[in-house]
MILONU-344831 format. One record per residue (C-alpha): y negated, x, z negated; residue in three letters. Coordinates in steps of 0.05 Angstrom, whole numbers, plus 5000, padded with zeros to 4 digits. Layout:
<site Y="Y" X="X" Z="Z" aa="ala"/>
...
% end
This chain:
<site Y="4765" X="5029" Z="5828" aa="unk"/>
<site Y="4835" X="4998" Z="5805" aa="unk"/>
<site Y="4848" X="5018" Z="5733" aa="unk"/>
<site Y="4908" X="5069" Z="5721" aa="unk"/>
<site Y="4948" X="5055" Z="5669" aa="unk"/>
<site Y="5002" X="5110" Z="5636" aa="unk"/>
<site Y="5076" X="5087" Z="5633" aa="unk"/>
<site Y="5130" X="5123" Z="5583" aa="unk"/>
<site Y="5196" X="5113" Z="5619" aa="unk"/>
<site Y="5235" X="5144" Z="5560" aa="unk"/>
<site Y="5193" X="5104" Z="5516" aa="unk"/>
<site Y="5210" X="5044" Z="5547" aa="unk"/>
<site Y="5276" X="5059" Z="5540" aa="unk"/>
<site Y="5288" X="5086" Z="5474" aa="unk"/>
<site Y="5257" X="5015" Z="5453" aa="unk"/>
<site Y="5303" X="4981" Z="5504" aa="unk"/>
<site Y="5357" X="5021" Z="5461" aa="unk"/>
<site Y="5331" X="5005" Z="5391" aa="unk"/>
<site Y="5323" X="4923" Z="5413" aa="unk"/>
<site Y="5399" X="4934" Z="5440" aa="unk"/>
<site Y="5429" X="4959" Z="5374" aa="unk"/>
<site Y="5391" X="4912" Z="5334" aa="unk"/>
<site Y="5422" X="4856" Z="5359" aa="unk"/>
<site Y="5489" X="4879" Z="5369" aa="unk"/>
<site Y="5534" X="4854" Z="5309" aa="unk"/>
<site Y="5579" X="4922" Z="5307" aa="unk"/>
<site Y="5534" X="4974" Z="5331" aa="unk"/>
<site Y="5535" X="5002" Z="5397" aa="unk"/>
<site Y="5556" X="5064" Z="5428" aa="unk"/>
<site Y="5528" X="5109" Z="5488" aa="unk"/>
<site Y="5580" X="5075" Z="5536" aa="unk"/>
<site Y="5562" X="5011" Z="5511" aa="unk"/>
<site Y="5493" X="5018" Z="5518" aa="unk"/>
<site Y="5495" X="5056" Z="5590" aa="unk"/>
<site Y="5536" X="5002" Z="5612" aa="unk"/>
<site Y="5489" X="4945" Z="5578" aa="unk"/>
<site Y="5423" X="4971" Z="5602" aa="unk"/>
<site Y="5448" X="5010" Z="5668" aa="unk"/>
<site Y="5418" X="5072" Z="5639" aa="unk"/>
<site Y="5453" X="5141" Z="5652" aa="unk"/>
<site Y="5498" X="5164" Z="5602" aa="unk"/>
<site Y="5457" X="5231" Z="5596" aa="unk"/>
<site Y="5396" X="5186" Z="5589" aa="unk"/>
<site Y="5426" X="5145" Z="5527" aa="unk"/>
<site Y="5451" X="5207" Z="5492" aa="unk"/>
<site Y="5387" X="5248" Z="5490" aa="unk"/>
<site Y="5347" X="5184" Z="5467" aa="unk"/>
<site Y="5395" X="5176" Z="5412" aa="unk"/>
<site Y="5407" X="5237" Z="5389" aa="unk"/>
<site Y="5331" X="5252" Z="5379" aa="unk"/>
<site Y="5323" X="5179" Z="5340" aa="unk"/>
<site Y="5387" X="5197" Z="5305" aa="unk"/>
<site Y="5356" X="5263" Z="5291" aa="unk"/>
<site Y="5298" X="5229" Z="5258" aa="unk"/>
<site Y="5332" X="5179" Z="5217" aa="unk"/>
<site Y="5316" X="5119" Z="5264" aa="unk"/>
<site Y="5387" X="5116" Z="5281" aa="unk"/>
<site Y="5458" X="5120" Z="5236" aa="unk"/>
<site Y="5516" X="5139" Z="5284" aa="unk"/>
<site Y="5576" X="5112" Z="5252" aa="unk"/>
<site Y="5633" X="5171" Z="5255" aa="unk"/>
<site Y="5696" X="5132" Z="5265" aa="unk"/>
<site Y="5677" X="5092" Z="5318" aa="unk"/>
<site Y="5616" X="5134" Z="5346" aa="unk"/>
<site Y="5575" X="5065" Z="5348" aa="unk"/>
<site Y="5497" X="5064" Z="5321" aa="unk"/>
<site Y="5456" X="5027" Z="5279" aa="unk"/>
<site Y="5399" X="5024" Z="5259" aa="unk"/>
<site Y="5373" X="5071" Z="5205" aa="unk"/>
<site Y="5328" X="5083" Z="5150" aa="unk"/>
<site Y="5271" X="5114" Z="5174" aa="unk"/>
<site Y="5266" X="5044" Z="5219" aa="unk"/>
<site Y="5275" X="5010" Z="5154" aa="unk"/>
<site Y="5217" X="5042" Z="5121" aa="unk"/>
<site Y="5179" X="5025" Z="5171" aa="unk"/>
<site Y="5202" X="4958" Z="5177" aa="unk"/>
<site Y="5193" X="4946" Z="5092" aa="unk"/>
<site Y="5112" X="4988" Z="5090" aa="unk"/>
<site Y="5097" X="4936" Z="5142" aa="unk"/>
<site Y="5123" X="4874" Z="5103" aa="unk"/>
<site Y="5093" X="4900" Z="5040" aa="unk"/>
<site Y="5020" X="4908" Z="5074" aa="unk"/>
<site Y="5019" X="4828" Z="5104" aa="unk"/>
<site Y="5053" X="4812" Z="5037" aa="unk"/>
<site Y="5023" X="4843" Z="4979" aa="unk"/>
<site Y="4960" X="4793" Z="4972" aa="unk"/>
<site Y="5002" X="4726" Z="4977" aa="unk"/>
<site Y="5047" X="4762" Z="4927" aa="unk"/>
<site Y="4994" X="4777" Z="4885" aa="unk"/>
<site Y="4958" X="4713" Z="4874" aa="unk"/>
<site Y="5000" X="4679" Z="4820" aa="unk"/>
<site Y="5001" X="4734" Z="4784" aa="unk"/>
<site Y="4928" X="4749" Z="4792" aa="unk"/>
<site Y="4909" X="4672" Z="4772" aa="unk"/>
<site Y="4954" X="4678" Z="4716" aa="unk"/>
<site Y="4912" X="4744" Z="4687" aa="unk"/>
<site Y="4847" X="4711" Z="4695" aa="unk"/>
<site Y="4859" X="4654" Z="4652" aa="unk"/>
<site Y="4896" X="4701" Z="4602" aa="unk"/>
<site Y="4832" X="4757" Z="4595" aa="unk"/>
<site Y="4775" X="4702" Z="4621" aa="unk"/>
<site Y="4745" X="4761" Z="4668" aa="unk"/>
<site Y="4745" X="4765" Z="4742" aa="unk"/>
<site Y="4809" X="4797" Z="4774" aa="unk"/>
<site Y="4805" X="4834" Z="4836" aa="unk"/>
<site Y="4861" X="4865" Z="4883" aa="unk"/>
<site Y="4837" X="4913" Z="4931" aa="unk"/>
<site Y="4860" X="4976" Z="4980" aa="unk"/>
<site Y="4842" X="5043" Z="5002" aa="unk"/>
<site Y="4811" X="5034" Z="5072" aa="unk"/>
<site Y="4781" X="5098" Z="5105" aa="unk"/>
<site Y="4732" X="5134" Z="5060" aa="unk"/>
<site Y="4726" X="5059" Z="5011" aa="unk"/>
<site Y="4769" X="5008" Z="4984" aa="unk"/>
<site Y="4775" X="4939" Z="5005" aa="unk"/>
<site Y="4776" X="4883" Z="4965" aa="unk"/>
<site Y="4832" X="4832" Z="4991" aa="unk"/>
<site Y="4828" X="4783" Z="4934" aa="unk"/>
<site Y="4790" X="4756" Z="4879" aa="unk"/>
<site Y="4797" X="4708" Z="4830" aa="unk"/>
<site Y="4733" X="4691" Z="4794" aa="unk"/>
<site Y="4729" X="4687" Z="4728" aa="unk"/>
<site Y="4713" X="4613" Z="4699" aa="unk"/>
<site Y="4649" X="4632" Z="4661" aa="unk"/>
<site Y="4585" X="4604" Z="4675" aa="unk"/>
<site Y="4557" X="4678" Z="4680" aa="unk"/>
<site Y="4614" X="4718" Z="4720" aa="unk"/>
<site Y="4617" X="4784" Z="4759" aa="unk"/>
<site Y="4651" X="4773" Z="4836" aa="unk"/>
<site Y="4662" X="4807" Z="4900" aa="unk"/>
<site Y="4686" X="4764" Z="4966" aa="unk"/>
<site Y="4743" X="4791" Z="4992" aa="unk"/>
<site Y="4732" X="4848" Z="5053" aa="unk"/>
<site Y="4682" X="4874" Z="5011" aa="unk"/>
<site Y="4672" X="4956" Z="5005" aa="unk"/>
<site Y="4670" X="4991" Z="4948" aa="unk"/>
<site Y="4653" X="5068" Z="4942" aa="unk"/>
<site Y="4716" X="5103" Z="4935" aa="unk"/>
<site Y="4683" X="5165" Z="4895" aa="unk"/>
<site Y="4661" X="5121" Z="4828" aa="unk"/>
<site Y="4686" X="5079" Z="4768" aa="unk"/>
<site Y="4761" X="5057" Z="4758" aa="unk"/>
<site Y="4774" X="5030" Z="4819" aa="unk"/>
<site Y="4758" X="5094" Z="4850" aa="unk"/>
<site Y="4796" X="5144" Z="4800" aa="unk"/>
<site Y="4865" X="5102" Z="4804" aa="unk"/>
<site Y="4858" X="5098" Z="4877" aa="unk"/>
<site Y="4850" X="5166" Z="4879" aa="unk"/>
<site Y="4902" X="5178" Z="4832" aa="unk"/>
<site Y="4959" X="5153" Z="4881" aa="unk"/>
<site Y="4943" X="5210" Z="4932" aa="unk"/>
<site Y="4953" X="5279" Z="4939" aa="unk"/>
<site Y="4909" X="5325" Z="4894" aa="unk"/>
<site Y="4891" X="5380" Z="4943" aa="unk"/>
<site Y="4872" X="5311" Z="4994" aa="unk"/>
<site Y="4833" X="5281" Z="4939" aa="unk"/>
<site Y="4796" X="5344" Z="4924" aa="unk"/>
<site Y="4779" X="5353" Z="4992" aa="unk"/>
<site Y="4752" X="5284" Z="4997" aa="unk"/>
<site Y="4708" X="5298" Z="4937" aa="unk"/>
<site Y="4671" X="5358" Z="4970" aa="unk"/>
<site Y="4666" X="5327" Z="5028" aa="unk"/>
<site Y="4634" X="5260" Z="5012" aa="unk"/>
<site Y="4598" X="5284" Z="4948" aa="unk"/>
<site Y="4584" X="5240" Z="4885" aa="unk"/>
<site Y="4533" X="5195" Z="4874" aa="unk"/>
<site Y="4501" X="5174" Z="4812" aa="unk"/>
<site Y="4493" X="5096" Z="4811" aa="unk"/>
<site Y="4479" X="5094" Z="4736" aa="unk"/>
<site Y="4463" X="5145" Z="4673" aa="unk"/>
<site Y="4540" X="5141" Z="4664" aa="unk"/>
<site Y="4571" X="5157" Z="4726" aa="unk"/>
<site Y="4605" X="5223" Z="4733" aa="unk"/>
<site Y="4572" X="5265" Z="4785" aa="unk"/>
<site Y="4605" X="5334" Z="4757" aa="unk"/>
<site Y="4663" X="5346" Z="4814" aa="unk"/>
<site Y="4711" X="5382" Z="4753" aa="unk"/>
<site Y="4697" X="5329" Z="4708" aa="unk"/>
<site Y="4717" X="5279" Z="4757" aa="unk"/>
<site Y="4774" X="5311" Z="4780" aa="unk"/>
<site Y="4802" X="5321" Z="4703" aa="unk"/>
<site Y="4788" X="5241" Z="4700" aa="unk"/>
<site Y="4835" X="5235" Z="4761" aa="unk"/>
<site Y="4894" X="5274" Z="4725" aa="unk"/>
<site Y="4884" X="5235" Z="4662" aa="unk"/>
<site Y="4892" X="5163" Z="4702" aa="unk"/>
<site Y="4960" X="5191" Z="4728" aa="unk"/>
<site Y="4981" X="5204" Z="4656" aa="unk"/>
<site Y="4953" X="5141" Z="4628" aa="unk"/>
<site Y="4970" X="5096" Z="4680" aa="unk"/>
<site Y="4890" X="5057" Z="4681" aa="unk"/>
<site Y="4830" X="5071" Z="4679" aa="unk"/>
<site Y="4768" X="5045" Z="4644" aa="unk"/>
<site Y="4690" X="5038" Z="4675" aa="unk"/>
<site Y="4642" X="5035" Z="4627" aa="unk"/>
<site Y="4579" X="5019" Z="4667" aa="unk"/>
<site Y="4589" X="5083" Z="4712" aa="unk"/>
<site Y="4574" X="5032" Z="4777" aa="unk"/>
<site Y="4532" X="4978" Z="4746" aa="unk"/>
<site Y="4492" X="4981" Z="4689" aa="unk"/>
<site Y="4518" X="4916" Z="4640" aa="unk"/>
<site Y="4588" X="4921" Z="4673" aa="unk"/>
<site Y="4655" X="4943" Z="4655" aa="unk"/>
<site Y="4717" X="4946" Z="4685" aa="unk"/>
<site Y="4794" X="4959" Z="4676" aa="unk"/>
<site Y="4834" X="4984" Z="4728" aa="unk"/>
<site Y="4913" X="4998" Z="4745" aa="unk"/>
<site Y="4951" X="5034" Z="4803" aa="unk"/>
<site Y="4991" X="4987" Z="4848" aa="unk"/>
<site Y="5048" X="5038" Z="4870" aa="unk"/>
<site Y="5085" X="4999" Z="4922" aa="unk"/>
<site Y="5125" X="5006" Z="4996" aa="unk"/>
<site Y="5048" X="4995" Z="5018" aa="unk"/>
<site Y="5032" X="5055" Z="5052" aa="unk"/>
<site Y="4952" X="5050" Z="5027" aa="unk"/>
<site Y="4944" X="5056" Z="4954" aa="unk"/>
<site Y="4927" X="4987" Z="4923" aa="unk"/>
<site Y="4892" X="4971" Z="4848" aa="unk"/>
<site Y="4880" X="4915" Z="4810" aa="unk"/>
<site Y="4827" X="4915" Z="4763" aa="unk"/>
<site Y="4794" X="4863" Z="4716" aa="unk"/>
<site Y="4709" X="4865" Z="4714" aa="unk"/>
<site Y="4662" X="4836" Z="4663" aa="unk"/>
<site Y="4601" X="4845" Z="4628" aa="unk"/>
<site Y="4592" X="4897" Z="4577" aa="unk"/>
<site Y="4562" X="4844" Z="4533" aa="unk"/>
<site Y="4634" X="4813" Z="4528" aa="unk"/>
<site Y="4673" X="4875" Z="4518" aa="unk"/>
<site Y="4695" X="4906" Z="4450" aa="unk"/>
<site Y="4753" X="4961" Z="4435" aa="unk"/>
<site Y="4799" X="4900" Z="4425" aa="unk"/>
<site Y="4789" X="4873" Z="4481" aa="unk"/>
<site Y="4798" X="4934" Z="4532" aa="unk"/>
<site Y="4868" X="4945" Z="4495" aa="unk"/>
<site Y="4882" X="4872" Z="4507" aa="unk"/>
<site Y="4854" X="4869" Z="4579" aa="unk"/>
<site Y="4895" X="4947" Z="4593" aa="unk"/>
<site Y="4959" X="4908" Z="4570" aa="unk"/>
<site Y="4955" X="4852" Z="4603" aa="unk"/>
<site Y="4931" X="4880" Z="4678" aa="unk"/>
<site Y="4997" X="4927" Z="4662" aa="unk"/>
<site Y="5043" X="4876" Z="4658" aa="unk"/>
<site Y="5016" X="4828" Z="4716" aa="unk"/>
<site Y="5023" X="4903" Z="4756" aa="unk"/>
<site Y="5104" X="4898" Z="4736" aa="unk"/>
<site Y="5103" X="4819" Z="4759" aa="unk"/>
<site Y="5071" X="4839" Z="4826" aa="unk"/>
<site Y="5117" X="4893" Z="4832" aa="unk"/>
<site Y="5178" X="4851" Z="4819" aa="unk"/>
<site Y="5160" X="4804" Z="4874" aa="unk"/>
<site Y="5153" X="4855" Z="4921" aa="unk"/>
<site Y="5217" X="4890" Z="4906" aa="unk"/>
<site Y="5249" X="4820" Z="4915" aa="unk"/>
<site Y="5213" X="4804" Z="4972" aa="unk"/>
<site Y="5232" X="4876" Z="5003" aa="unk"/>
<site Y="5314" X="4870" Z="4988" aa="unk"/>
<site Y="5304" X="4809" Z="5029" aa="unk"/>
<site Y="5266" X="4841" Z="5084" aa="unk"/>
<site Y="5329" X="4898" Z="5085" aa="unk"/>
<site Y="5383" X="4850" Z="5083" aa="unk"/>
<site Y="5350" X="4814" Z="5144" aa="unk"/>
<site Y="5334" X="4882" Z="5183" aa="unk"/>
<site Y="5411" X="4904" Z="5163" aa="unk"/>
<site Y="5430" X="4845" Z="5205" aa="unk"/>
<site Y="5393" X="4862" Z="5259" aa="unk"/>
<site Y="5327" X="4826" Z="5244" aa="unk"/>
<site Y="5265" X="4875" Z="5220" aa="unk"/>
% end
C-alpha cells in the first residue's frame, strides 16, 4: 500500500511568505508578494494578517510593506540560546573550577529530570563527576529546587504530587510543604544549598540560569562534605553567582548579534 502523506497548502505558503519577506531588503507588500509568488491577492492577505495578528509579522503603516516581527524573533533568539548556552558556558565554567577546586556542572530540565550538558571535573585526586547526558531526579537536592524554581508554582506543585518524593538519604526532604517552602526560598535567595539530601558525603551549591533558553538551566558546584565548611559555601555561593552574570553576558551578546542578523533578514 503506497504511503499517504498530508500536505498544508496554506502552510506552505505562509512559509513561502515568511522566506519572501526575509530576504527582501525593504519589506514587502501583498501586491508584491502576489505578484512574486503568483499567489492570489486574497490568499496573501489572510496569511498575513493572521501572522501579523500573532506578532510574526510588523506591517509597516506608511508604506503597507511587512517585516518580520518579534514573535519570529523570539523564536529565532530561544533557538540560538539552546545550541549556544553550553559553548558559552565553558570558559566560564573552567574558570569556576579552578577558582572553588570542586566539580562544576551545567545542566537542563528535560521531561520529568534534568540533563547534565557539561562538566568540568574538579582537579582532585578524589572528585565527584557526572558525564554529560546524564539524568538527575528533578524532585531532590539543589539542582532540583532551582530548577524548579524557574517554573510556574501551580506547574511545579502539580509535578510534586504527581511524581512523589523520594528519600535517597536521612536528609532529603520528603515532606511535599516543606519542599515547596524550600522552592519559594530559592526564588528569594537566588541558590540553593544540598547538604547530603542525594548522597550521603556530598554537597552541592546550585544557581538558576534564567536565560532566552526556553528550558530552565542551573549550574551548580559538587563536592565532598568532608571539604566543605560555612566559609566555603559563602565563597563557593559567590563565586557560582558571578560566573551565572558572565554566562549571562555572553548570551545577551551573543543574542543582540543573533537580532541584528535576523533584522536583516537572516534568523
Amino acid at each position: 500500500m503506497k504511503k499517504s502523506t498530508y500536505s498544508s497548502p496554506a502552510v506552505k505558503k505562509a512559509f513561502k511568505i515568511l522566506y519572501a519577506i526575509s530576504v527582501a531588503s525593504n519589506g514587502l507588500g501583498i501586491s508584491d508578494l502576489s505578484k512574486k509568488l503568483k499567489i492570489g491577492k486574497s490568499t496573501v492577505h489572510g496569511i498575513t494578517a493572521a501572522l501579523e495578528e500573532m506578532g510574526v509579522l510588523v506591517r509597516e503603516p506608511l508604506h503597507k510593506k511587512y517585516t518580520l516581527g518579534y514573535s519570529l524573533m523570539e523564536l529565532c533568539r530561544t533557538n540560538y540560546a539552546k545550541i549556544g548556552l553550553k559553548d558559552l558556558a565553558r570558559k566560564p565554567m573552567e574558570k569556576l573550577m579552578e577558582k572553588v577546586g570542586e566539580t562544576v556542572f551545567l545542566g537542563v530540565l528535560n521531561g520529568d529530570h534534568v540533563t547534565i550538558v557539561d562538566t568540568v571535573e574538579s582537579r582532585n585526586e578524589m572528585k565527584i563527576t557526572s558525564p554529560p547526558g546524564t539524568r538527575l531526579p528533578l524532585l531532590t537536592g539543589a539542582t532540583g529546587r532551582v530548577i524548579l524554581s524557574q517554573i510556574d508554582k501551580e506547574k511545579a506543585k502539580e509535578i510534586i504530587q504527581k511524581k512523589g518524593l523520594t528519600r535517597y538519604t536521612s536528609k532529603t526532604v520528603i515532606d511535599h510543604k516543606q519542599f515547596l517552602r524550600e522552592i519559594e526560598e530559592v526564588k528569594k535567595r537566588g541558590y540553593a544549598v544540598d547538604d547530603e539530601e542525594y548522597i550521603t558525603g556530598v554537597w552541592a551549591v546550585a544557581v538558576p540560569l534564567l536565560s532566552a533558553s526556553s528550558a530552565p538551566a542551573a549550574l551548580w558546584v559538587v563536592g565532598f562534605t568532608s571539604t566543605m565548611d560555612d566559609q566555603k559555601v559563602k565563597t563557593v555561593i559567590r563565586e557560582v553567582q558571578e560566573t551565572i552574570q558572565e554566562i549571562k553576558q555572553s548570551l545577551e551578546g551573543t543574542l543582540t548579534k543573533e537580532l541584528f542578523a535576523q533584522r536583516k533578514g537572516r534568523c
